[in-house]
C-alpha positions in Angstrom: 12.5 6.4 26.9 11.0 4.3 29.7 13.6 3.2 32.4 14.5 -0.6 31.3 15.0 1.1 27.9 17.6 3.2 29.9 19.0 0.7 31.9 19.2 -1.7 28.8 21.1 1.4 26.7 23.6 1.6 29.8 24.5 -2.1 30.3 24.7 -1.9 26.3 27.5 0.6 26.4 29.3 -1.0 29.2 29.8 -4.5 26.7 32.4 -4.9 24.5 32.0 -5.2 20.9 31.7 -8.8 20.6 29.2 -9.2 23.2 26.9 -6.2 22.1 27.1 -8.4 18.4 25.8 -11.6 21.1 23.2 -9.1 22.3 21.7 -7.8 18.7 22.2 -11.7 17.7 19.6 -12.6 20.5 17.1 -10.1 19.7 16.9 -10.9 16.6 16.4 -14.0 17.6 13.0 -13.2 19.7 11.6 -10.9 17.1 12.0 -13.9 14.9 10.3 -16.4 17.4 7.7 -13.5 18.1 7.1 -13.5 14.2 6.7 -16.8 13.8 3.9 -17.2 16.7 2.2 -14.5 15.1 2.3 -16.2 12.1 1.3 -19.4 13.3 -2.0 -17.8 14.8 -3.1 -16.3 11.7 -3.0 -19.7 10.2 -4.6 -21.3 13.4 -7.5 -18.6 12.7 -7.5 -19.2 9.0 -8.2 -22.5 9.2 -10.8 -22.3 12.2 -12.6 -19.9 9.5 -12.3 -23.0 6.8 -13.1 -25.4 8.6 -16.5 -23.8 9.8 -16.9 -23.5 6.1 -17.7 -27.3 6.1 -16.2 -27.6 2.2 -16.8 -31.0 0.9 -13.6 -32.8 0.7 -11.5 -33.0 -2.3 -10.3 -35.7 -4.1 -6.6 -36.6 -5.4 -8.3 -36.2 -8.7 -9.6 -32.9 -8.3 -6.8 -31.8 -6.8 -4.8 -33.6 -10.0 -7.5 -31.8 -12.9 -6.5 -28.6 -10.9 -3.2 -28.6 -11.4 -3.3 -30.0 -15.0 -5.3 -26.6 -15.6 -3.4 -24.2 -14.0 -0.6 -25.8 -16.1 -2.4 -25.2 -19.1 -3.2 -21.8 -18.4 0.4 -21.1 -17.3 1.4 -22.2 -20.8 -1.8 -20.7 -23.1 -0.6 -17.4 -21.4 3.3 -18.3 -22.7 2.7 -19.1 -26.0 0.2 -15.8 -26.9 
């Protein structure tokens, strides 16, 4: 155990119940926000990797035949 982990554990036991429930509130709170940056730098990177792919645009109505034949699929695979 380093010695803020120490410190932390000490001024943890010193709090009264409510405020120790303030403290686990908050860090849940910055694992949360910690997640989320993560997360938002994979997708930053993901789409650096797209774009350097330099895919021809789609249109509304390939987008449109797309769904229409996932659709389709989703019910071929229903009714067998």
């Amino acid at each position: 155990m380093t010695a803020i982990e120490a410190q932390l554990i000490e001024r943890l036991r010193k709090l009264p119940p409510s405020r120790v429930a303030e403290v686990v509130d908050f860090v849940e709170f910055l694992s949360q926000r910690e997640e989320r940056a993560a997360a938002a730098q994979r997708l930053t990177e993901g789409l650096a990797r797209l774009d350097s792919l330099q895919l021809p645009d789609i249109t509304e109505d390939e987008v449109e035949a797309e769904i229409q034949a996932a659709r389709q699929e989703r019910r071929s695979r229903q009714g067998a």
